[in-house]
C-alpha positions as CSV (number, residue, x, y, z in Angstrom):
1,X,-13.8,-16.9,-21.1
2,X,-11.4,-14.4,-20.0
3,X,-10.3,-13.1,-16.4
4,X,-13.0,-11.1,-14.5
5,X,-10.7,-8.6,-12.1
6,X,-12.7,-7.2,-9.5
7,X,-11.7,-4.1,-7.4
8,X,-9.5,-5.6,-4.5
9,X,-10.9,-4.7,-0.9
10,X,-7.7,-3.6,1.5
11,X,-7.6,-4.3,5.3
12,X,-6.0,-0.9,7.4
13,X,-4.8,-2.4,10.4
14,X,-3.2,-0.7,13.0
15,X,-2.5,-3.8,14.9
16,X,1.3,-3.2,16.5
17,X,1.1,0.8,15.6
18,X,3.1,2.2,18.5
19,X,-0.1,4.5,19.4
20,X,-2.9,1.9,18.5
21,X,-2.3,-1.0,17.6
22,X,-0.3,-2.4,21.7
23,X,-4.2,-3.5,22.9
24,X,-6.0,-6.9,22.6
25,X,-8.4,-4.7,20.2
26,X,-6.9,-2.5,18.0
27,X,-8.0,-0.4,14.7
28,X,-8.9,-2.5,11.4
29,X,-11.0,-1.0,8.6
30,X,-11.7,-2.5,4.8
31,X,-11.7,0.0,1.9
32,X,-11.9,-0.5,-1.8
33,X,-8.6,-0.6,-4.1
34,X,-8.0,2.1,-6.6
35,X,-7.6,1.5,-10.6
36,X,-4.1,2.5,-11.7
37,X,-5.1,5.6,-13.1
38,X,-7.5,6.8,-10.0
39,X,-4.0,5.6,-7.8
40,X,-1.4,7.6,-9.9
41,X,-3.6,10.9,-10.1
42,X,-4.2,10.4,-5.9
43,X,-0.1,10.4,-5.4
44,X,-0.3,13.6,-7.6
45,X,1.9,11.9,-10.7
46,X,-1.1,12.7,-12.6
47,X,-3.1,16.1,-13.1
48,X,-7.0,16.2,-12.7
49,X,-8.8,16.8,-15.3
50,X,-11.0,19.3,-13.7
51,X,-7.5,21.2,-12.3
52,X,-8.5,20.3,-8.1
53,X,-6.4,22.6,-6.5
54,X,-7.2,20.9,-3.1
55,X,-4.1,20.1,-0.9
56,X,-3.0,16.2,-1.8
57,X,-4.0,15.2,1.7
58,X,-7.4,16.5,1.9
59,X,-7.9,14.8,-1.5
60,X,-6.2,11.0,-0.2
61,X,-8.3,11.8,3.5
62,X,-11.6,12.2,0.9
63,X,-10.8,9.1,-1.5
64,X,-9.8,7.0,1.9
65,X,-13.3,8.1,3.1
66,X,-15.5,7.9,0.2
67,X,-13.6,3.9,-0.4
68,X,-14.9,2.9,3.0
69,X,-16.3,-0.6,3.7
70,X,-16.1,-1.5,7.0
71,X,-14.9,-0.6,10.0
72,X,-14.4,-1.5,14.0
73,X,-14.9,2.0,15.5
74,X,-17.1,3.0,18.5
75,X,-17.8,6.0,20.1
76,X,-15.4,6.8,23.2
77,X,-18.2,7.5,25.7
78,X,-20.9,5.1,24.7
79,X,-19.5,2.0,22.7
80,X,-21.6,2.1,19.8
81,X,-20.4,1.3,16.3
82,X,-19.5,4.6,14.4
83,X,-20.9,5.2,11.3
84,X,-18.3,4.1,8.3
85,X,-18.5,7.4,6.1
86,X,-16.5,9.7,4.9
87,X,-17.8,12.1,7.8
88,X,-17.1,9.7,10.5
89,X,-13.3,9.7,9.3
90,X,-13.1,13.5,9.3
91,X,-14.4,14.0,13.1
92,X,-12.3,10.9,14.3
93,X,-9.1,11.9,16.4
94,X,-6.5,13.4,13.7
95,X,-3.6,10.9,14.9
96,X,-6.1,7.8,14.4
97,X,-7.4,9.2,11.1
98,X,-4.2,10.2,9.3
99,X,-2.6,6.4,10.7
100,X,-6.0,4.7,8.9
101,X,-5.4,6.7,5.7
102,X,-1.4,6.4,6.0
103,X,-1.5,2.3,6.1
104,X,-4.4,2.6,3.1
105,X,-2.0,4.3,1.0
106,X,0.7,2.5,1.5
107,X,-1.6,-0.3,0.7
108,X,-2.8,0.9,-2.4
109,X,1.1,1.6,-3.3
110,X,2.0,-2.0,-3.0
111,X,3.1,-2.7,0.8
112,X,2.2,-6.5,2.0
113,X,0.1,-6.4,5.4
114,X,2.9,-8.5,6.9
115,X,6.3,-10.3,6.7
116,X,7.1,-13.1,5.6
117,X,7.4,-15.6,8.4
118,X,11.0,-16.2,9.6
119,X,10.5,-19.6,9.7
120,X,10.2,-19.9,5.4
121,X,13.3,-21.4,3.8
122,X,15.2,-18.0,2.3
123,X,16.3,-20.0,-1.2
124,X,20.2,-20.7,-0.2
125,X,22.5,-18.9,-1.7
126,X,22.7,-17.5,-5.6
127,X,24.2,-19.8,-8.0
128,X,25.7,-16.3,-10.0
129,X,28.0,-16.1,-6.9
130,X,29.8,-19.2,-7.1
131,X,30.1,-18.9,-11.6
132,X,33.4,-18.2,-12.1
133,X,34.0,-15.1,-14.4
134,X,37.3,-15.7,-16.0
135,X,37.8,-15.2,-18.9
136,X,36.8,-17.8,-21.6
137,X,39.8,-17.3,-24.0
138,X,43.4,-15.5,-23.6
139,X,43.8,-15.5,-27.8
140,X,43.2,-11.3,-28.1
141,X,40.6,-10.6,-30.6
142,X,41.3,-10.0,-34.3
143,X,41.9,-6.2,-34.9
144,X,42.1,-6.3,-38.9
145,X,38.4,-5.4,-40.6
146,X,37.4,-7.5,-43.3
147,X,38.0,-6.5,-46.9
């Protein structure tokens, strides 16, 4: 039996964002993970096959949208749940919208969703800095080549 990888699901949350994320209830949304290749041709390392000439944004703000799961987003006026779709992304506020795609990407690129706490032992020092590096012999090598 081998190892059954499933597509990773990524939390956006813009919990301590300096615009968003300073209230009790702040942005979170859960979007699907991106294989390698659909990852390296979003960043624009890697040409479409069908030539897109769309601007790299519009086609990260359309792959965040289309990977949507979940989200906590209500209307302003009314409080109800907003649709999760692709839509619903584009006719959100631009700052809120480009932030949820932002902290997506970055996901997607590698970035953890938090530090590491403070309180964790850091490991001690490196042993490579106490080896000392002198060197092993002062007899100078032999210069003659054999016969």
């Amino acid at each position: 039996m081998g190892y059954r990888k499933t597509i990773r699901r990524i939390e956006v949350s813009l919990k301590g964002h300096p615009t968003f994320g300073q209230e009790a209830d702040y942005p979170v949304a859960v979007a699907r993970g991106k294989t390698l290749d659909e990852y390296l041709r979003l960043m624009g390392h890697i040409e479409t096959p069908d030539g897109d000439e769309q601007s790299g944004v519009i086609r990260q703000l359309e792959e965040f949208g289309d990977s949507l799961i979940s989200w906590n987003l209500e209307h302003h006026e009314t409080g109800e749940p907003l649709p999760c779709t692709r839509e619903a992304l584009f006719a959100l506020d631009n700052d809120l919208a480009m932030a949820l795609a932002t902290d997506w990407l970055e996901r997607l690129g590698g970035k953890v969703a938090a530090p590491l706490d403070a309180s964790l032992p850091d490991g001690g020092p490196s042993p490579e800095a106490s080896i000392p590096m002198a060197p092993l012999s002062s007899h100078p090598l032999p210069t003659a080549v054999p016969a």
